[in-house]
N, C-alpha and C positions, 0 to 999 in steps of 0.2 A: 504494500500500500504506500504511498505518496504523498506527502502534506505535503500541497506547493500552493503558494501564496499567488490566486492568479492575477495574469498578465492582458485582460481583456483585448487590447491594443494586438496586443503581437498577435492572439489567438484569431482574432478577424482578417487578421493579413494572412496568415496561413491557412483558413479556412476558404479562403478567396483566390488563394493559388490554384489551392486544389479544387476547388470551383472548376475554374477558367481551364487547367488541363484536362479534369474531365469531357467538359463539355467541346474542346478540343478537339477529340478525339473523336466525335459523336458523328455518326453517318446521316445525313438527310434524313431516311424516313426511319432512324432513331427518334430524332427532334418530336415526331405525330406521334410517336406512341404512345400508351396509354404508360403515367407513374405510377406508384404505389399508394399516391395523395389523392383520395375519390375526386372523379370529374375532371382531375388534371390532366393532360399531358407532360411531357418531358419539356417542353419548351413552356406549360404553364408555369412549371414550377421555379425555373428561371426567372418567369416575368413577374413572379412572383417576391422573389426576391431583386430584381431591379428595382419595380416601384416598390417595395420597402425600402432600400437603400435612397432611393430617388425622394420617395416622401418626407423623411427627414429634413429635409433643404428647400421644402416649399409646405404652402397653406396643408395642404392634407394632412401636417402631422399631427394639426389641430385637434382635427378630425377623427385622428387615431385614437389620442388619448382620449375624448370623450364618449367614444363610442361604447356602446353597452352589450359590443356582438362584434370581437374583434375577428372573429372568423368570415363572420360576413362583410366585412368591411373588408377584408385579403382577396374572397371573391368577386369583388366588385373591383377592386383595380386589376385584379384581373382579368376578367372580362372584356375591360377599356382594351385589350390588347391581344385579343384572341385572333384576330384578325391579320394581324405583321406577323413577316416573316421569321422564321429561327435568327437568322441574320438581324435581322431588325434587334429584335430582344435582346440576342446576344449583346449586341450593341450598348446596350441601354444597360443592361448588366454590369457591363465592363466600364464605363465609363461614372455611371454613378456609387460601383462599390468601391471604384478607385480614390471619391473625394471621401466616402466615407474611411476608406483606409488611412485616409489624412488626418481626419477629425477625432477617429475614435480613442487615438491615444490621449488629444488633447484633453478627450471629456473623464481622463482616469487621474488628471491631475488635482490635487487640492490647491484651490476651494472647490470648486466645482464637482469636483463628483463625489460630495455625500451631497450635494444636493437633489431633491424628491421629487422626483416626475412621475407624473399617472400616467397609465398606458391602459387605457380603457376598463374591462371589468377585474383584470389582472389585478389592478391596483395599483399602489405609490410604489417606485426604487427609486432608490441611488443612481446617482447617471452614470456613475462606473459600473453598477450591477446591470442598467439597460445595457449597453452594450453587449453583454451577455445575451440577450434575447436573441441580436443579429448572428453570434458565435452558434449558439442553440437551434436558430432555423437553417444557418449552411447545413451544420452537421448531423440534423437529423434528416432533414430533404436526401441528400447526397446518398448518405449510408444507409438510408432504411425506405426509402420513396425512388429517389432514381437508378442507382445502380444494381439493386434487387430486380427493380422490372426488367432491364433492359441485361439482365445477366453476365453482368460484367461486375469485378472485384471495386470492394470503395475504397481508396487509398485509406493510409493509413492513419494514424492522430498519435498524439502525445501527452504526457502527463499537464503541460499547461493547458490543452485545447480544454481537455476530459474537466478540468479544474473548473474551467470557466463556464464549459455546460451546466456541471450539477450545481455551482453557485446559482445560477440561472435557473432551474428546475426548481429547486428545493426553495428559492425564494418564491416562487409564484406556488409552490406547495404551504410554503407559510401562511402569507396573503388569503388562500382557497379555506383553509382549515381556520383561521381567523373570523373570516366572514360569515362562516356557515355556522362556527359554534356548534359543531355537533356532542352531543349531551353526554354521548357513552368515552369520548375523550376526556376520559375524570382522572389516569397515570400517564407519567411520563413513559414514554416510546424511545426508542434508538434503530437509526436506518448506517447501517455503515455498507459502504459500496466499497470493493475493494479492486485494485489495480490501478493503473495512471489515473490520477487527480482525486482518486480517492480518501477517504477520510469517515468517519462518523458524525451523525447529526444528531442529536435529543429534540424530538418531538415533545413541546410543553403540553400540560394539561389545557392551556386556553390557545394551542392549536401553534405559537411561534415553534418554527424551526431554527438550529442555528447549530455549530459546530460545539461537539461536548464529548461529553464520555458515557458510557453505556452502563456505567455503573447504577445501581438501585432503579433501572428501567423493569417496569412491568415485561415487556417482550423486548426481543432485540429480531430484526429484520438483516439479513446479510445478503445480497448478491451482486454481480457484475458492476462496476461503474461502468462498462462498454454495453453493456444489456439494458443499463435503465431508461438512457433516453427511445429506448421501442417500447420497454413495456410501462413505462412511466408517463407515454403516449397512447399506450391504450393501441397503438401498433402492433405491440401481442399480448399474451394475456401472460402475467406474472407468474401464472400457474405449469407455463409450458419453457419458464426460464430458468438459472440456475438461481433461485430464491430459496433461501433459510430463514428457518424461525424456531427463536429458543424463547422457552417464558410462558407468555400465556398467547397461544395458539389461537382463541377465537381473535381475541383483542387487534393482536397483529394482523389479524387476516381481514377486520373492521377497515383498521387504515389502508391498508394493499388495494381493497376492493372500491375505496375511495380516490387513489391516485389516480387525476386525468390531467398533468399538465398540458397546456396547448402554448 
């Protein structure tokens, strides 16, 4: 396991290489295929990630944060571009996650980034933990949505990328289990994911997640950090992954059955 203090900045630039070579690589009627992301194609899921990249730097980002259906607001800039060619997209990919590659290191600097930005029903981060969000869409798109469909291997990640995803995850698992106040969340929890970027989390009784130790945890939860972002998406089901549980057995399988990060 890996305690690494991550590096959001770097992780979006290397997320964004291997973006760009994937796609690279990609045959014409690759680009129409159907992705692993319902309704998408391979070239949706690109354009999906340009206009994220792109909205950042104009009025829609407004739009993002206050929206109460962040999913549906992805569909609909996506849509605006169902039309252009892979070429076109690509384009617009390339060039908007280029200036975000610029910006994102600046937003991990203090003061700035404990500063608290909403991001629609998600809730408040830190602007160094947003960027996380953008680290968390290459690399689940990529490894578990496009190059599964199209049967080809997903490069590979690192102990910083992996860092920056579950920062990302487990904060908008916080955020979820806060809001919702679910009643049978009465002991603390422990989620430890093990391998690059890996680490342990205590799940509090009023739902905060945050980095701790798994001692006097009602249950402890163990599996993959390379496995959580599919089934911590609900991309597969936690049941058919390498997931452990020591303690009290229904309890943990309460929160298991409640993880849908998006």
């Amino acid at each position: 396991m890996t305690d690494v203090t991550p590096d959001p900045g770097a992780a979006f630039k290397a997320e964004r290489a291997d973006m760009l070579a994937f796609c690279g690589g990609l045959e014409p009627s690759e680009w129409r295929m159907d992705s692993r992301a319902q309704g998408w194609r391979i070239q949706d899921v690109v354009a999906h990630m340009g206009t994220g990249c792109r909205a950042m730097f104009s009025p829609a980002a407004a739009k993002i944060m206050r929206t109460n259906d962040i999913e549906a607001a992805n569909d609909l800039m996506v849509d605006t571009r169902r039309d252009r060619s892979a070429y076109d997209v690509l384009i617009e990919y390339r060039r908007w996650s280029g200036v975000a590659a610029v910006v994102f290191p600046m937003m991990a600097r203090r003061p700035v980034a404990g500063l608290q930005v909403p991001l629609g029903e998600l809730g408040r981060f830190p602007l160094r933990v947003l960027t996380g969000a953008m680290v968390f869409d290459h690399h689940t798109h990529l490894h578990h949505d496009m190059a599964p469909a199209l049967g080809r291997p997903a490069p590979g990640t690192d102990a910083n990328r992996m860092a920056v995803v579950l920062e990302w995850m487990l904060a908008v698992l916080s955020n979820q289990l806060r809001a919702a106040a679910p009643s049978w969340l009465d002991r603390p929890l422990a989620i430890t994911l093990t391998g690059p970027g890996g680490g342990t989390w205590r799940v509090a009784p009023g739902g905060a997640v945050a980095r701790g130790s798994a001692a006097g945890a009602a249950a402890q939860i163990t599996g993959a950090a390379l496995e959580f972002p599919e089934w911590g998406t609900r991309r597969a089901s936690w049941r058919d992954r390498d997931v452990q549980i020591a303690g009290d057995t229904d309890y943990a399988t309460a929160l298991l059955d409640t993880v849908n990060v998006v």
